[in-house]
N, CA, C and O atoms as CSV, one atom per row, in Angstrom:
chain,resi,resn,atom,element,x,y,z
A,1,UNK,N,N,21.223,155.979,159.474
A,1,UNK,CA,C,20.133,156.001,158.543
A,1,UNK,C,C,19.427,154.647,158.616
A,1,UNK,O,O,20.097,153.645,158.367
A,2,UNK,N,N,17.768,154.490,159.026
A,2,UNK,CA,C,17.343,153.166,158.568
A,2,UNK,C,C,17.033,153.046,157.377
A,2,UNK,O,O,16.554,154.053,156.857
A,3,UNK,N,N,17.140,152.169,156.771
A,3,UNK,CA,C,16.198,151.280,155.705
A,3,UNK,C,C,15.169,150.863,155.751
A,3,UNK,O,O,14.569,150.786,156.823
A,4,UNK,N,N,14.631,150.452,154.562
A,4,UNK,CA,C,13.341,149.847,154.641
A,4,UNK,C,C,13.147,148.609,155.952
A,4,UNK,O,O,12.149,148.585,156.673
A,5,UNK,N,N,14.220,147.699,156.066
A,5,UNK,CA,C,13.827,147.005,156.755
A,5,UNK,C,C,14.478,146.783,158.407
A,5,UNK,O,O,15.096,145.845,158.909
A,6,UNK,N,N,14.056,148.003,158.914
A,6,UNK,CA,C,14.921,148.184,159.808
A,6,UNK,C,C,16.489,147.761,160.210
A,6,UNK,O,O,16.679,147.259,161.317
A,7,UNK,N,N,17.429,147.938,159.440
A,7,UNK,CA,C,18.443,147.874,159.121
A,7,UNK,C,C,19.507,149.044,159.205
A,7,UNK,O,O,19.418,149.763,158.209
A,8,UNK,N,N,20.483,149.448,160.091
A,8,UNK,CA,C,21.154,150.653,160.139
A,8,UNK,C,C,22.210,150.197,159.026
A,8,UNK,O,O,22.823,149.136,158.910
A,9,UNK,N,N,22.214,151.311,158.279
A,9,UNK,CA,C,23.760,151.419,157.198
A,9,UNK,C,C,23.990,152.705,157.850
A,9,UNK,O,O,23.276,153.501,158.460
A,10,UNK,N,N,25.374,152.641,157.483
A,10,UNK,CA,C,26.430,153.741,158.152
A,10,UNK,C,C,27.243,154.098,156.363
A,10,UNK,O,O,27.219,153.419,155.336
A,11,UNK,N,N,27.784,155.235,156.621
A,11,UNK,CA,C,28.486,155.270,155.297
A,11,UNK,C,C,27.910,155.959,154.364
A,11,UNK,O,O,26.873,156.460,154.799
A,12,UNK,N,N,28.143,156.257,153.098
A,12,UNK,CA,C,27.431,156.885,152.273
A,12,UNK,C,C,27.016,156.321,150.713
A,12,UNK,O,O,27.123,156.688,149.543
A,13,UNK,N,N,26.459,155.155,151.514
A,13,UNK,CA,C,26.126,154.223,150.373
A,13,UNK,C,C,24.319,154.710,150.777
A,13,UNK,O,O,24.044,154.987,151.945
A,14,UNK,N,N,23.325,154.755,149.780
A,14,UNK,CA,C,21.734,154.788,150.017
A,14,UNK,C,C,21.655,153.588,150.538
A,14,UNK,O,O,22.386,152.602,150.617
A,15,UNK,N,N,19.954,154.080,151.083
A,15,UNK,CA,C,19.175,152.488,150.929
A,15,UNK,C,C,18.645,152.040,149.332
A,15,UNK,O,O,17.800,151.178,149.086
A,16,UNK,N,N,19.028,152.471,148.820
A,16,UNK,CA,C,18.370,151.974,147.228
A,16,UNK,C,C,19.738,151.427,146.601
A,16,UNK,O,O,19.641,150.364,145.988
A,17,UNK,N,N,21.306,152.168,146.699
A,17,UNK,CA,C,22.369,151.443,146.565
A,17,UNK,C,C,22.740,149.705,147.478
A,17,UNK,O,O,23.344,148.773,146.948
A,18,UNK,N,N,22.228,149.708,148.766
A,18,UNK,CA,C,22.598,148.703,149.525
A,18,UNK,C,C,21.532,147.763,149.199
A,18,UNK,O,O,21.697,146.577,149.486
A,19,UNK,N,N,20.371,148.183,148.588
A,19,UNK,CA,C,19.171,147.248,148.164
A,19,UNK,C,C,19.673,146.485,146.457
A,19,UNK,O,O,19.195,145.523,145.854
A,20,UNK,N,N,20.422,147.104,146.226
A,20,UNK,CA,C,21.023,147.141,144.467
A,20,UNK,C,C,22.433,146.033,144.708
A,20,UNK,O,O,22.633,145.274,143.760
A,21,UNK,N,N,23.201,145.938,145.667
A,21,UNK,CA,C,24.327,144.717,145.775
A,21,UNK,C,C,24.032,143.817,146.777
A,21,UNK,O,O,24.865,143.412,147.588
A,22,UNK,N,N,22.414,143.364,146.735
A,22,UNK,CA,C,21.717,142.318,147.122
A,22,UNK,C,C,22.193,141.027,146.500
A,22,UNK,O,O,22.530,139.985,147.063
A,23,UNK,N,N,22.129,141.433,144.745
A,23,UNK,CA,C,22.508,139.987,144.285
A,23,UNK,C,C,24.186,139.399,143.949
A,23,UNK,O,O,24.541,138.375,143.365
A,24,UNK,N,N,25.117,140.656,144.666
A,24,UNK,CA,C,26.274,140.172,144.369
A,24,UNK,C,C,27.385,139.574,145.448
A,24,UNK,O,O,27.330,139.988,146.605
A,25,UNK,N,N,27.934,139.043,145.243
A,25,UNK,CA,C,28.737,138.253,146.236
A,25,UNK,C,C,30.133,138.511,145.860
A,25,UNK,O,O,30.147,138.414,144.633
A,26,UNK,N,N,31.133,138.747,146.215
A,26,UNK,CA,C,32.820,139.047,146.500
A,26,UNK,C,C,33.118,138.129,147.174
A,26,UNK,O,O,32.581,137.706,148.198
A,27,UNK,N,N,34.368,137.629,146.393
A,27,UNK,CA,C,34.936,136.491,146.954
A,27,UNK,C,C,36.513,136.722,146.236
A,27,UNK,O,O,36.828,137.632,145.470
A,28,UNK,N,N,37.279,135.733,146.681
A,28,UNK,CA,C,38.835,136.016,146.485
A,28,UNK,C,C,39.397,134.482,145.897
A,28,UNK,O,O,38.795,133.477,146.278
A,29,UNK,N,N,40.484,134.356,145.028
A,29,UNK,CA,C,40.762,132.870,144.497
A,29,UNK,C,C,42.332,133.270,144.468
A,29,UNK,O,O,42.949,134.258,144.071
A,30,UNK,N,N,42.788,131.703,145.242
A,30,UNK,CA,C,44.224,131.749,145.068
A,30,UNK,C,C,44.701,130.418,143.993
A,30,UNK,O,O,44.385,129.250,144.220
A,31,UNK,N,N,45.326,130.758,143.081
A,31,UNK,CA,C,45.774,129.739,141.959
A,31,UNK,C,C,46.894,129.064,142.955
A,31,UNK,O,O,47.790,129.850,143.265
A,32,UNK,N,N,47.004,127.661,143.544
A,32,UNK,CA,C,47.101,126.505,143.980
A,32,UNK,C,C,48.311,126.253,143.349
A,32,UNK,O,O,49.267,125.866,144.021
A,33,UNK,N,N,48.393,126.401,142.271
A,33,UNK,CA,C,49.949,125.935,141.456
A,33,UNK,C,C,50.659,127.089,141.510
A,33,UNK,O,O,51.823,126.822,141.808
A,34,UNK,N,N,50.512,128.078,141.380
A,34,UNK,CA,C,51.524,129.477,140.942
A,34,UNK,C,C,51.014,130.455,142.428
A,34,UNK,O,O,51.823,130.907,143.238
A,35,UNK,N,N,49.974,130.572,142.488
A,35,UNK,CA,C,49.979,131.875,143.985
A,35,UNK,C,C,49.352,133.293,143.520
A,35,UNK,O,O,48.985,134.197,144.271
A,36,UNK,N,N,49.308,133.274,141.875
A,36,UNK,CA,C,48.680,134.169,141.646
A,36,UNK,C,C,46.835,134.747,142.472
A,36,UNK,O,O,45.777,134.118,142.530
A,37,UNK,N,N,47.092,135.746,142.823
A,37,UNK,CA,C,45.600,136.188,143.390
A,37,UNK,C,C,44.507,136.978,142.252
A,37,UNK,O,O,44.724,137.804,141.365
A,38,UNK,N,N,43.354,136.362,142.692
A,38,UNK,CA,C,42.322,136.947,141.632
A,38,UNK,C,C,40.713,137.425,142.900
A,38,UNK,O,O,40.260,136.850,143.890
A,39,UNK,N,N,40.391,138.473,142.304
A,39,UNK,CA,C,39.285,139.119,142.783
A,39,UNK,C,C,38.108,138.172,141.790
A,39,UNK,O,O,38.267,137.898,140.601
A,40,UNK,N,N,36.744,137.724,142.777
A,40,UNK,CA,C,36.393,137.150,141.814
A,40,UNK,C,C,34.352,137.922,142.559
A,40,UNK,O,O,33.839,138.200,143.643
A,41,UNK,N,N,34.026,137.919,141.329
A,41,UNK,CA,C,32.743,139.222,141.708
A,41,UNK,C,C,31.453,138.260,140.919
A,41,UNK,O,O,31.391,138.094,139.701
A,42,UNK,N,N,30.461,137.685,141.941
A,42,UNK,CA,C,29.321,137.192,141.308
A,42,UNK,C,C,28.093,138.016,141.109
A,42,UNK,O,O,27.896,138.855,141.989
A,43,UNK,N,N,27.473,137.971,140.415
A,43,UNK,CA,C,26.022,138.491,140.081
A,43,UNK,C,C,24.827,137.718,139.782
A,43,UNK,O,O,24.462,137.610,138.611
A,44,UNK,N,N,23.905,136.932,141.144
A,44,UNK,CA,C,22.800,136.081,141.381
A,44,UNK,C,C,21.753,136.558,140.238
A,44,UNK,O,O,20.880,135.938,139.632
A,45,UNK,N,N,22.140,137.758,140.190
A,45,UNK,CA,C,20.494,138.175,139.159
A,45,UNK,C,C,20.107,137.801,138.147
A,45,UNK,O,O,19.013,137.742,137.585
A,46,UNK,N,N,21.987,137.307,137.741
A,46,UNK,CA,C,21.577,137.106,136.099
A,46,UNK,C,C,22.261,136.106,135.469
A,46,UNK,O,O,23.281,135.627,135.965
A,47,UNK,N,N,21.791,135.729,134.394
A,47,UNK,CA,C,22.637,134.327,133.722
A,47,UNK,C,C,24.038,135.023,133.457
A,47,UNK,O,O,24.350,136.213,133.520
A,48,UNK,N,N,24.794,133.875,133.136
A,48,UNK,CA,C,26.090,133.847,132.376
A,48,UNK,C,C,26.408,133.091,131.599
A,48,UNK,O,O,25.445,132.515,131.093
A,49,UNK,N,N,27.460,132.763,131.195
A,49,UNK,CA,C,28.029,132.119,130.103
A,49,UNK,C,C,28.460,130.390,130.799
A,49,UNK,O,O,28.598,130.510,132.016
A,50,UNK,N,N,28.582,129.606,130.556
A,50,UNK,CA,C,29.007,128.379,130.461
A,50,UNK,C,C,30.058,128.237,130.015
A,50,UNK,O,O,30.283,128.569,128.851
A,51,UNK,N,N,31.511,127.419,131.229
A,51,UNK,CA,C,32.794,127.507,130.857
A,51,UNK,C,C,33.701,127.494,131.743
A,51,UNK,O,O,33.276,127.103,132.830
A,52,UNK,N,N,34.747,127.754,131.724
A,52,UNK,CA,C,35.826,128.019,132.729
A,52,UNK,C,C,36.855,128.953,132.564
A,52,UNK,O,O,37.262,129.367,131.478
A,53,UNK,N,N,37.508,129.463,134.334
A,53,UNK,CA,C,38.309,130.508,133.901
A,53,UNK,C,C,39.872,129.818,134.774
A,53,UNK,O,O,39.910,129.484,135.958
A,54,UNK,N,N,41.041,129.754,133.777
A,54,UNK,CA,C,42.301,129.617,133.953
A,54,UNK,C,C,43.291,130.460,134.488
A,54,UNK,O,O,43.222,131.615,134.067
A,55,UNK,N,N,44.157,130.237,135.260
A,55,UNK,CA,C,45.176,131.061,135.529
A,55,UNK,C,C,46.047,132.189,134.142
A,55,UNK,O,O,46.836,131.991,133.218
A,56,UNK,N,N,45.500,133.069,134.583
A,56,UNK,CA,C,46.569,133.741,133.509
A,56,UNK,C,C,48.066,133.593,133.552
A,56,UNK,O,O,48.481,134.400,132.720
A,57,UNK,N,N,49.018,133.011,134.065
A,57,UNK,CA,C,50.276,132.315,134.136
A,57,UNK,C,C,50.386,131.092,134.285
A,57,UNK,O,O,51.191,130.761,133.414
A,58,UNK,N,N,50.067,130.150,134.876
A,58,UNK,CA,C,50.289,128.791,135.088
A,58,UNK,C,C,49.232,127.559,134.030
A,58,UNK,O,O,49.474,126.362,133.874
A,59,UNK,N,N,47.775,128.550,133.298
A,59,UNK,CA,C,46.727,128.081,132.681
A,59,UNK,C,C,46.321,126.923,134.019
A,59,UNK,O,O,46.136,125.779,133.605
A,60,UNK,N,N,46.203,127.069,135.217
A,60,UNK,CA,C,45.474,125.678,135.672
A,60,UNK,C,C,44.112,126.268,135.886
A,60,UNK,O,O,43.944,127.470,136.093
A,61,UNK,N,N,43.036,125.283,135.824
A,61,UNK,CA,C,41.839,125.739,136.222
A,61,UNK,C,C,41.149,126.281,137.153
A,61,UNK,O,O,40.504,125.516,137.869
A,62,UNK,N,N,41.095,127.430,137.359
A,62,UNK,CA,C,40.550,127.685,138.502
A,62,UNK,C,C,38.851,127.155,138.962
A,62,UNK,O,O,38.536,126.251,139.735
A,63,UNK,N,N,37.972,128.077,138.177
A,63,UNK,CA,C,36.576,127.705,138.020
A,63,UNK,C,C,36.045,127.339,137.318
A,63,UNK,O,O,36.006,128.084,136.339
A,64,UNK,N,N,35.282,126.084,137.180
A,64,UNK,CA,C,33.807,126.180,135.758
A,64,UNK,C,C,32.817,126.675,136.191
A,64,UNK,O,O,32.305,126.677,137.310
A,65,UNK,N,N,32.519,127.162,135.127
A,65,UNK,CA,C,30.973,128.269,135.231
A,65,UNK,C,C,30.080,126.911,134.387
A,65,UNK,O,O,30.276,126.133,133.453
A,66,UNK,N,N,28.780,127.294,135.612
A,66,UNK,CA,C,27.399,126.437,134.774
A,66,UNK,C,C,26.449,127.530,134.066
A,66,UNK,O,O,25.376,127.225,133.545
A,67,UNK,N,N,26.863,128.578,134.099
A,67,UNK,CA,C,26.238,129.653,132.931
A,67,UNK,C,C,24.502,129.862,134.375
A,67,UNK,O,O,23.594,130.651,134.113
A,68,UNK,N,N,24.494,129.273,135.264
A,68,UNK,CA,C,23.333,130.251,136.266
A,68,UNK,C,C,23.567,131.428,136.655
A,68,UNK,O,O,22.591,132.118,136.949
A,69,UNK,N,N,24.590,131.860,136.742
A,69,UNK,CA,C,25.440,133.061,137.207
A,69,UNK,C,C,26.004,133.478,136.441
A,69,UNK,O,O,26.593,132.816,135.587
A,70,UNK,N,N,25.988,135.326,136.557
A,70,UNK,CA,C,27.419,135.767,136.111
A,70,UNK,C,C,28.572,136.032,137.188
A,70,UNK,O,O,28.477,136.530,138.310
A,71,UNK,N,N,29.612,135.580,136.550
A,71,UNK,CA,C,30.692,135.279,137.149
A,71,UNK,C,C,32.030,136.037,136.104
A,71,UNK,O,O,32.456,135.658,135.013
A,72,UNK,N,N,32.607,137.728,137.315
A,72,UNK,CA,C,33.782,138.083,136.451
A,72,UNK,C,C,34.738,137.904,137.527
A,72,UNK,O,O,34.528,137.921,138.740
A,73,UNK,N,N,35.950,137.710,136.816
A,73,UNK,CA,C,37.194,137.331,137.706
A,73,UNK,C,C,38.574,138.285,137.351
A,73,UNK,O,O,39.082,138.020,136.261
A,74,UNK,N,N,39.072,139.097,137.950
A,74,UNK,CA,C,39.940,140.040,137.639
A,74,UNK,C,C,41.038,139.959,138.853
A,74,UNK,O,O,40.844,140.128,140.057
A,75,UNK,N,N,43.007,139.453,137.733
A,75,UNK,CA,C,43.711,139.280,138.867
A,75,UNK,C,C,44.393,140.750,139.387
A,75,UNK,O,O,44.619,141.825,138.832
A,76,UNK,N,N,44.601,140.196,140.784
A,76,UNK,CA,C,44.917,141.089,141.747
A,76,UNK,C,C,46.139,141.226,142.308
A,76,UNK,O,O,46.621,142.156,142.955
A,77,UNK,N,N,46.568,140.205,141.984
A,77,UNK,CA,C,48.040,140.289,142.896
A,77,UNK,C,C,48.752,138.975,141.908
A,77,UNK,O,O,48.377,137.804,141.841
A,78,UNK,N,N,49.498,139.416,141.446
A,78,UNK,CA,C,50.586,138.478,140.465
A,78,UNK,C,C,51.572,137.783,141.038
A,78,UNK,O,O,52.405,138.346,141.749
A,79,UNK,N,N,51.594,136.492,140.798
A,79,UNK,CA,C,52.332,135.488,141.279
A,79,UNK,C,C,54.235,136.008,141.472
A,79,UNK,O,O,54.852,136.579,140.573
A,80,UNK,N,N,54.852,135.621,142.866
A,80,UNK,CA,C,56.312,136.106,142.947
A,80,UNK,C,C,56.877,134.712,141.990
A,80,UNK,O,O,56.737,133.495,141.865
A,81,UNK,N,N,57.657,135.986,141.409
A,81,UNK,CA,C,59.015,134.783,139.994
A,81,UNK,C,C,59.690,134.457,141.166
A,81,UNK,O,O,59.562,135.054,142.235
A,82,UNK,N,N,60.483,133.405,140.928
A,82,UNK,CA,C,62.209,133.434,141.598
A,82,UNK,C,C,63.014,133.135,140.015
A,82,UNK,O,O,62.783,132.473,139.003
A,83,UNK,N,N,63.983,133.984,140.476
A,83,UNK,CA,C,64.594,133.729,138.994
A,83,UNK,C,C,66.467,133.318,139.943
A,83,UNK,O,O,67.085,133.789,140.897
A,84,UNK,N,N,66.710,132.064,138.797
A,84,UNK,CA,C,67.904,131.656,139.315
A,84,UNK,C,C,68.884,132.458,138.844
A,84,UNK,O,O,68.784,133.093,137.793
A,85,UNK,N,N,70.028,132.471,139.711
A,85,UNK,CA,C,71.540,132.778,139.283
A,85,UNK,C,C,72.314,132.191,138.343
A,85,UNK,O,O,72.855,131.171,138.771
A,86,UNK,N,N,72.617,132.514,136.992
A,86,UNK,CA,C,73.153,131.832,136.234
A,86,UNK,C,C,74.650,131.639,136.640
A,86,UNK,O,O,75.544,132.462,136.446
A,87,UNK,N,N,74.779,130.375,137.257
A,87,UNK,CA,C,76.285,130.261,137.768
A,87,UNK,C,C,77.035,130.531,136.720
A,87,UNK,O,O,77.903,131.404,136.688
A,88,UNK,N,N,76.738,129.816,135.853
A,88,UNK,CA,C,78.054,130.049,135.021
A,88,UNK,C,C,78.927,131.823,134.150
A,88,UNK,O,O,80.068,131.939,133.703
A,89,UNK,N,N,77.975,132.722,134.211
A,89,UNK,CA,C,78.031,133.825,133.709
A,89,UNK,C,C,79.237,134.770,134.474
A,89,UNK,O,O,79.783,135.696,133.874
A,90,UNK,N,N,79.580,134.398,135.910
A,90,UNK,CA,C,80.226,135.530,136.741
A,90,UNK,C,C,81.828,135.212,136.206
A,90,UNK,O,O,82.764,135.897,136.618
């Protein structure tokens, strides 16, 4: 199928859908202290909020937001525990 701008998409996304996630960007964040994974989904079109978003287990900072963007972040893959052997219990 072409598009408006001579552009082949394959798939069964439109040209009015592939013209519509123009302003968004996908990207991926690994929390540095713990390993937890987060999906993190921008939207150029439009303002956001001013702030930052923390690890949901470890609280370290991942991002500050300057509120030009919206910016949502949803985790994906949860940090591995190790949990010790309580020697003394056996």
């Amino acid at each position: 199928m072409l598009c408006e701008e001579n552009v082949m998409r394959f798939g069964l996304e439109s040209c009015a859908a592939s013209r519509h996630n123009v302003g968004m960007k996908k990207s991926d964040l690994i929390c540095p202290t713990c390993n937890a994974g987060y999906r993190r989904i921008e939207l150029t079109s439009r303002p956001g909020t001013k702030g930052e978003y923390r690890c949901m287990f470890c609280d370290e900072v991942l991002e500050k937001f300057d509120g030009s963007t919206d910016v949502a972040i949803r985790l994906t893959v949860q940090p591995e525990r190790t949990f010790e052997a309580d020697v003394g219990s056996s």
